[in-house]
C-alpha positions as CSV (number, residue, x, y, z in Angstrom):
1,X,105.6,70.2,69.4
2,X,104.2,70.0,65.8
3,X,105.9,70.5,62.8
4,X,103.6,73.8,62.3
5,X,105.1,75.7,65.4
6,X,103.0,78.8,64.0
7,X,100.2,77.9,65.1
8,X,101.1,78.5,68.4
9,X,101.9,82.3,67.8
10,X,99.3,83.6,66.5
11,X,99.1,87.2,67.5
12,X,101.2,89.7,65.3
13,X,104.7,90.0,66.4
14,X,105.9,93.1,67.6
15,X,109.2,94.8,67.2
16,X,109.8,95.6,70.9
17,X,108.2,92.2,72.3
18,X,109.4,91.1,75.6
19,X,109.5,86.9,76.1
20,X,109.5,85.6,79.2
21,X,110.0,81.3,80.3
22,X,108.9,79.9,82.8
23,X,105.6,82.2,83.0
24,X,103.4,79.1,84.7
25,X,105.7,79.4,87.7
26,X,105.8,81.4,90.8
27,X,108.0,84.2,89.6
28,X,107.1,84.1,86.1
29,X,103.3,84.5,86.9
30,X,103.2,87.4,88.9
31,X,106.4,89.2,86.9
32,X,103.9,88.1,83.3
33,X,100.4,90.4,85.4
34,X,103.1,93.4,85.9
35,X,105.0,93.6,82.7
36,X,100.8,93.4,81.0
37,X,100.4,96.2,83.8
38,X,102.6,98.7,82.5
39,X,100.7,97.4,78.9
40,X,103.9,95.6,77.8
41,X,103.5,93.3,75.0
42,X,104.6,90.2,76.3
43,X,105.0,86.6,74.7
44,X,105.4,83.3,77.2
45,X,106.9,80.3,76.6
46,X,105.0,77.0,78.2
47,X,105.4,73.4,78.0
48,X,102.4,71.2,76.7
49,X,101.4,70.1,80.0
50,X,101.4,73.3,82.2
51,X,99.3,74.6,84.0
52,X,98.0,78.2,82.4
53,X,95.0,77.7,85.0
54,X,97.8,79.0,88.0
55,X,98.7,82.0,86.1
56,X,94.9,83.4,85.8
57,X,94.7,82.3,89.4
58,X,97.7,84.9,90.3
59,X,96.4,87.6,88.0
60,X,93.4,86.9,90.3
61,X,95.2,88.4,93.4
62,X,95.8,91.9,91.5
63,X,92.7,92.4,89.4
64,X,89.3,91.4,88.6
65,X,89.7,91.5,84.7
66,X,91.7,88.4,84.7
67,X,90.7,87.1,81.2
68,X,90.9,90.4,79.4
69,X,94.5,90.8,81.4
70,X,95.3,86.7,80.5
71,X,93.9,87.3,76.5
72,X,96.6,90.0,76.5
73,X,99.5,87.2,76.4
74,X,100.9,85.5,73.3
75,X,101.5,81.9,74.5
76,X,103.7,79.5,72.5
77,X,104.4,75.6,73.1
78,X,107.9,75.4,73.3
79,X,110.5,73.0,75.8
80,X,114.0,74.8,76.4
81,X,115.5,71.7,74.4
82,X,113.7,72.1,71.4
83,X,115.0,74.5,68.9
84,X,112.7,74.5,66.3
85,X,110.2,76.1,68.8
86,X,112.1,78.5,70.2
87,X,113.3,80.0,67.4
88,X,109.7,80.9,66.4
89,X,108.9,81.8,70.0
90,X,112.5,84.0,69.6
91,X,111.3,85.7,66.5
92,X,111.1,89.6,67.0
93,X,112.3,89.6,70.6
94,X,114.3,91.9,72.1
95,X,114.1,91.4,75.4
96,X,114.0,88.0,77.6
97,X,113.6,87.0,81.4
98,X,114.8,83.8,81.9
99,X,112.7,82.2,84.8
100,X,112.5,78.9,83.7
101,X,114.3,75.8,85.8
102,X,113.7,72.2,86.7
103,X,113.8,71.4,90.5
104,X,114.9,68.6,92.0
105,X,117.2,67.7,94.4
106,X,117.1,64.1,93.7
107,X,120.5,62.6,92.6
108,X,118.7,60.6,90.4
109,X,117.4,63.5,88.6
110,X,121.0,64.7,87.9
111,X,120.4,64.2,84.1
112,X,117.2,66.1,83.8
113,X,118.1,69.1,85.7
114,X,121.5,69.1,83.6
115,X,119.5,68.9,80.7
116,X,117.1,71.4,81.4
117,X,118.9,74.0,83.4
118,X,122.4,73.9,82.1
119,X,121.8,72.5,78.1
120,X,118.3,74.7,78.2
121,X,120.0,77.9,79.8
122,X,122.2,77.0,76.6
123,X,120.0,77.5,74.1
124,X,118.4,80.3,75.5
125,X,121.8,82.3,75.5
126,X,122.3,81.3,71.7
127,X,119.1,82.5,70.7
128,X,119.4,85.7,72.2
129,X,122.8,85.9,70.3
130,X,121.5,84.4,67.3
131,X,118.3,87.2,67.1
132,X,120.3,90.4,68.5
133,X,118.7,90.3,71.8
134,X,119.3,93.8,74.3
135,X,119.3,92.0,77.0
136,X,118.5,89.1,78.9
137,X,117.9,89.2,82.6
138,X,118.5,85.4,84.5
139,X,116.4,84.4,87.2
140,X,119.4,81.9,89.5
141,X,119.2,81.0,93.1
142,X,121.3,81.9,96.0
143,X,122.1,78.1,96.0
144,X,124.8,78.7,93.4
145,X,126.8,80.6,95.6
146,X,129.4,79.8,97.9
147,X,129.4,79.5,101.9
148,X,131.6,81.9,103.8
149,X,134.1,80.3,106.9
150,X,133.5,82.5,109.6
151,X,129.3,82.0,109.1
152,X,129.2,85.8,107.9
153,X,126.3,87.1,105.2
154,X,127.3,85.6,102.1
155,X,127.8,88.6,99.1
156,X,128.0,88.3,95.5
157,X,131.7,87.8,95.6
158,X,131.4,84.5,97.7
159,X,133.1,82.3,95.6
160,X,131.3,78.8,94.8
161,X,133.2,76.0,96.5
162,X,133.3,72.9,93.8
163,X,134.3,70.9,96.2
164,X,131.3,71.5,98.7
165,X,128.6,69.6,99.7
166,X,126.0,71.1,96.9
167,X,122.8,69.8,95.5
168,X,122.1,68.9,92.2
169,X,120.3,71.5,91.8
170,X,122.8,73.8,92.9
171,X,125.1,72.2,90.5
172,X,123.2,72.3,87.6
173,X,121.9,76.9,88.2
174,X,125.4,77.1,88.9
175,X,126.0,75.5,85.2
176,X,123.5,77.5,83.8
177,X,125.1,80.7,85.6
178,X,128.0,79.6,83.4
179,X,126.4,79.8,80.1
180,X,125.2,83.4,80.9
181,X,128.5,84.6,81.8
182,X,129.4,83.6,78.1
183,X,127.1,84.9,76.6
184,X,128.1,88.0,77.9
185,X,131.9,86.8,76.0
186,X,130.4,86.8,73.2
187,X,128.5,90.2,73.0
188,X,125.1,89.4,74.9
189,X,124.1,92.5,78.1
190,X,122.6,90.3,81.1
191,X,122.1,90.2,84.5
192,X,121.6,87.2,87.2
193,X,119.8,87.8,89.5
194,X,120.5,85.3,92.5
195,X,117.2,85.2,95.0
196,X,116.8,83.4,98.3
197,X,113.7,81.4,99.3
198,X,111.0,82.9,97.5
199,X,107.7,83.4,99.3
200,X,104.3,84.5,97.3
201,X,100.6,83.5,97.2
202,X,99.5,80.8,95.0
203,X,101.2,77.4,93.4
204,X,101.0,75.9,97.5
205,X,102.1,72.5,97.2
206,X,105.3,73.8,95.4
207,X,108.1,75.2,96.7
208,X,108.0,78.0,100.0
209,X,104.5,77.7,99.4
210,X,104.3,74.0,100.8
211,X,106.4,75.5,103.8
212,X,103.4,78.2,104.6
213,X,100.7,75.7,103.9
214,X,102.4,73.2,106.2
215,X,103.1,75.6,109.1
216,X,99.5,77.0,109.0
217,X,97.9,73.5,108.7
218,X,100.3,72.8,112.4
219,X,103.5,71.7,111.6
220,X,104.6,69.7,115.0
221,X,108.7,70.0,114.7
222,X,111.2,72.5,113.8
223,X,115.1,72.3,112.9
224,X,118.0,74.7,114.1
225,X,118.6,76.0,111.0
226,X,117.8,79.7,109.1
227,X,117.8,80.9,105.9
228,X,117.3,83.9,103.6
229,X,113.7,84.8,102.5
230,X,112.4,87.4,99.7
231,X,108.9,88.7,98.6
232,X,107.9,87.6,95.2
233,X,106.8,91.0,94.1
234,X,110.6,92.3,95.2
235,X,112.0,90.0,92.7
236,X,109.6,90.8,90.0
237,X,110.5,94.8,90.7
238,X,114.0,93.8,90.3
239,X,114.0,92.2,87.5
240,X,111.9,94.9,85.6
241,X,114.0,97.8,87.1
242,X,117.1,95.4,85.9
243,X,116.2,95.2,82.6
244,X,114.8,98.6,82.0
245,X,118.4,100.4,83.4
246,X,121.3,100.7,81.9
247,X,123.5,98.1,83.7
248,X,124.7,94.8,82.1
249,X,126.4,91.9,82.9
250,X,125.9,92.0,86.8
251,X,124.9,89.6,89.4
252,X,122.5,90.5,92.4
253,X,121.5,88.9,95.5
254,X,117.9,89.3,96.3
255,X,117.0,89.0,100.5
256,X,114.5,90.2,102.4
257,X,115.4,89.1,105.5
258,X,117.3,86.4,107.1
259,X,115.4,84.4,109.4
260,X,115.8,81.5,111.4
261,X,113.4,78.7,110.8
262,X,111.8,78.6,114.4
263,X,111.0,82.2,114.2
264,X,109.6,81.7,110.4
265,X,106.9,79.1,111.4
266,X,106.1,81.2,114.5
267,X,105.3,84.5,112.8
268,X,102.9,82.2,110.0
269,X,101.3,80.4,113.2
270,X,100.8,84.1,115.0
271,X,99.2,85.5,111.6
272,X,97.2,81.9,111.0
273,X,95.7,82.3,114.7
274,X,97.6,78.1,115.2
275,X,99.7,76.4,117.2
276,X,103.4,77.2,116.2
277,X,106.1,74.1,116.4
278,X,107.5,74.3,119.6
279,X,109.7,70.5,119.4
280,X,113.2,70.4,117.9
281,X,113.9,67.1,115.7
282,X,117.4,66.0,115.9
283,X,119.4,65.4,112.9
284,X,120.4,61.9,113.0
285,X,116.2,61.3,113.0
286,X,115.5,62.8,109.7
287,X,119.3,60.9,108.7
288,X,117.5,57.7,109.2
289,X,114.4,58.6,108.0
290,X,116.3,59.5,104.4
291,X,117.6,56.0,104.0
292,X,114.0,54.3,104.8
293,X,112.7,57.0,102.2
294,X,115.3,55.9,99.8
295,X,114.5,52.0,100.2
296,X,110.8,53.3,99.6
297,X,112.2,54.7,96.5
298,X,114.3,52.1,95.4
299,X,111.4,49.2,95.9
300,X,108.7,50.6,94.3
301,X,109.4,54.0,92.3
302,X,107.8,56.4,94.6
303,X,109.4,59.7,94.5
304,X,111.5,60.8,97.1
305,X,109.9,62.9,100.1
306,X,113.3,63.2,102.7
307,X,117.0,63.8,101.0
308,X,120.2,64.4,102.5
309,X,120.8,67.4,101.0
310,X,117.3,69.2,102.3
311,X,118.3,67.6,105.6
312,X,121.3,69.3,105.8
313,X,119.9,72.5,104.4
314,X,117.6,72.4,107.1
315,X,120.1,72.5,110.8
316,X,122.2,74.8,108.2
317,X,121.9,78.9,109.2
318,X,122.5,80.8,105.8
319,X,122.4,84.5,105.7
320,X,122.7,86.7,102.7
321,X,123.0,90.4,102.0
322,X,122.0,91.9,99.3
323,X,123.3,95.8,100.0
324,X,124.7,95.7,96.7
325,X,121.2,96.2,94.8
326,X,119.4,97.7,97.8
327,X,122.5,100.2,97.0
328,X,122.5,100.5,93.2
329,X,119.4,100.8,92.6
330,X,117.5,102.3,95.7
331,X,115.7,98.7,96.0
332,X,113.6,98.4,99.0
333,X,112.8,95.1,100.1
334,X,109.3,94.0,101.9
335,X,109.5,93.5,105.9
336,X,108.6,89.9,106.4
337,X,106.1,90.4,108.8
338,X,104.3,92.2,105.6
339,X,105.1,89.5,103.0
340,X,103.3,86.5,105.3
341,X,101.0,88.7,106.2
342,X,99.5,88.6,102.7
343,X,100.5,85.5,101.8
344,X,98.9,83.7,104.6
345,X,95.8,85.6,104.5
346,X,95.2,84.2,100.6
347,X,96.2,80.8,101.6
348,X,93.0,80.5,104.1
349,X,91.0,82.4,102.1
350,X,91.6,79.9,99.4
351,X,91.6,77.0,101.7
């Protein structure tokens, strides 16, 4: 970032500006085309080497005045680590969505995602203190909550289990969770939002978007497992109607649907018009096939494809409910069917 962070803001602030991280992402592209919708003045934060090409590619999907929409955006350099650039990006903000996280689920990576998620998350919470922020509203993962014993939907009050078996990753949003929650000690209105796997068109060899690119391409094997699964576009309304009400320091689950994954790949290969995966892979397989990816690893620097922890992810059946905002706020989530629906009929349009 150079000295002269300025130059990187060079629109006129405004008093009620909204800023938004991790805008080059899944969420934070399709929640920065609906807060410009409803003509919101917006600022993004982005790090130098992102990729602002994906965000014009998602405002794409809604409408066909993408660089009028994208000029509309006042973009600043700025890493979650480095404070002289946020506190320019903070000046004259008021109100923040928080999208921004580093995945992995790589051991190795342990230092990075602590870094970025929990020291980053940090930072974030002390600007908002620092400028007087309303309110900040924290984009988590359903990955910092805890498992229930008797395999029942897992709530908001499902206590995190230290202890467990968690990723990284988990670890490290749980951490970041943390620095929320004292914010809100210390005077700052937020809300987490905790969303399962999130599925949306574009960014497809990230994320759930790999998953629906693989399955339509004729993924060959399936695992007994099941997750939770949400629409992008429900976890953009959320987080707008969750800012704009009057509720603070609250945490929602955000869940679609819970689906198991056999039945997931079958309704993309129905939809796709190809072959759904009709072979279960045992457990012990992929086990195996972890350590000969780590060796990989280990003797010549490749990133890891296969870890323990997606292994056990995967033969694992989570289910979450998320009656508590359906509830609150009259939140009606997309059918599933609907979601990959749409989703799947972008991907082989773009393919």
């Amino acid at each position: 970032m150079p000295a002269n962070t300025k130059e990187y803001c060079k629109k006129e602030y405004f008093y009620s500006m909204i800023l938004v991280t991790g805008g080059t992402g899944l969420v934070g592209s399709h929640l920065l085309y609906f807060l410009l919708k409803s003509n919101t003045t917006v600022r993004a934060i982005h790090r130098k080497n992102s990729d602002l090409v994906a965000v014009k590619k998602v405002f794409s999907y809604y409408t066909k005045e993408v660089e009028e929409t994208y000029a509309r955006i006042e973009w600043c350099e700025a890493n979650l680590t480095d404070i002289p650039a946020l506190t320019e990006a903070f000046k004259d903000i008021k109100h923040v969505y928080h999208a921004a996280a580093y995945i992995s689920f790589d051991p190795k990576n342990y230092y990075k995602l602590k870094k970025s998620n929990i020291e980053g998350t940090a930072n974030i919470v002390n600007m908002c203190l620092a400028n007087k922020v309303k309110k900040i509203v924290y984009v988590s993962s359903v990955a910092t909550l805890g498992k229930t014993n008797d395999n029942s939907a897992i709530t908001e009050k499902t206590q995190w289990n230290a202890e467990g078996k968690n990723s990284v990753y988990a670890i490290t949003k749980f951490g970041a969770e943390m620095e929320v929650w004292r914010g809100t000690q210390e005077g700052l209105n937020a809300i987490i939002l905790n969303p399962s796997i999130i599925l949306g068109s574009g960014f497809w060899d990230e994320g759930s978007s790999k998953l629906i690119k693989n399955a339509i391409e004729g993924q060959r094997y399936i695992t007994k497992g099941g997750n939770g699964f949400v629409d992008v576009i429900d976890v953009v309304k959320a987080l707008i109607t969750c800012m704009n009400s009057n509720v603070s320091n609250e945490q929602y689950i955000l869940n679609g649907a819970n689906v198991l994954y056999k039945d997931f790949f079958e309704k993309i290969a129905t939809i796709a018009g190809s072959k759904p995966p009709s072979t279960y892979i045992s457990k012990w397989i992929l086990l195996v096939a972890t350590t000969i990816d780590w060796f990989i690893s280990t003797l010549f620097g490749t990133k890891r494809k296969l870890l323990k922890s997606i292994v056990s992810s995967m033969f694992t059946v989570s289910s979450y409910d998320a009656s508590k905002i359906e509830q609150e706020f009259e939140l009606n989530f997309t059918p599933i069917e609907e979601t990959l629906e749409r989703v799947v009929k972008r991907y082989k349009q773009e393919s």
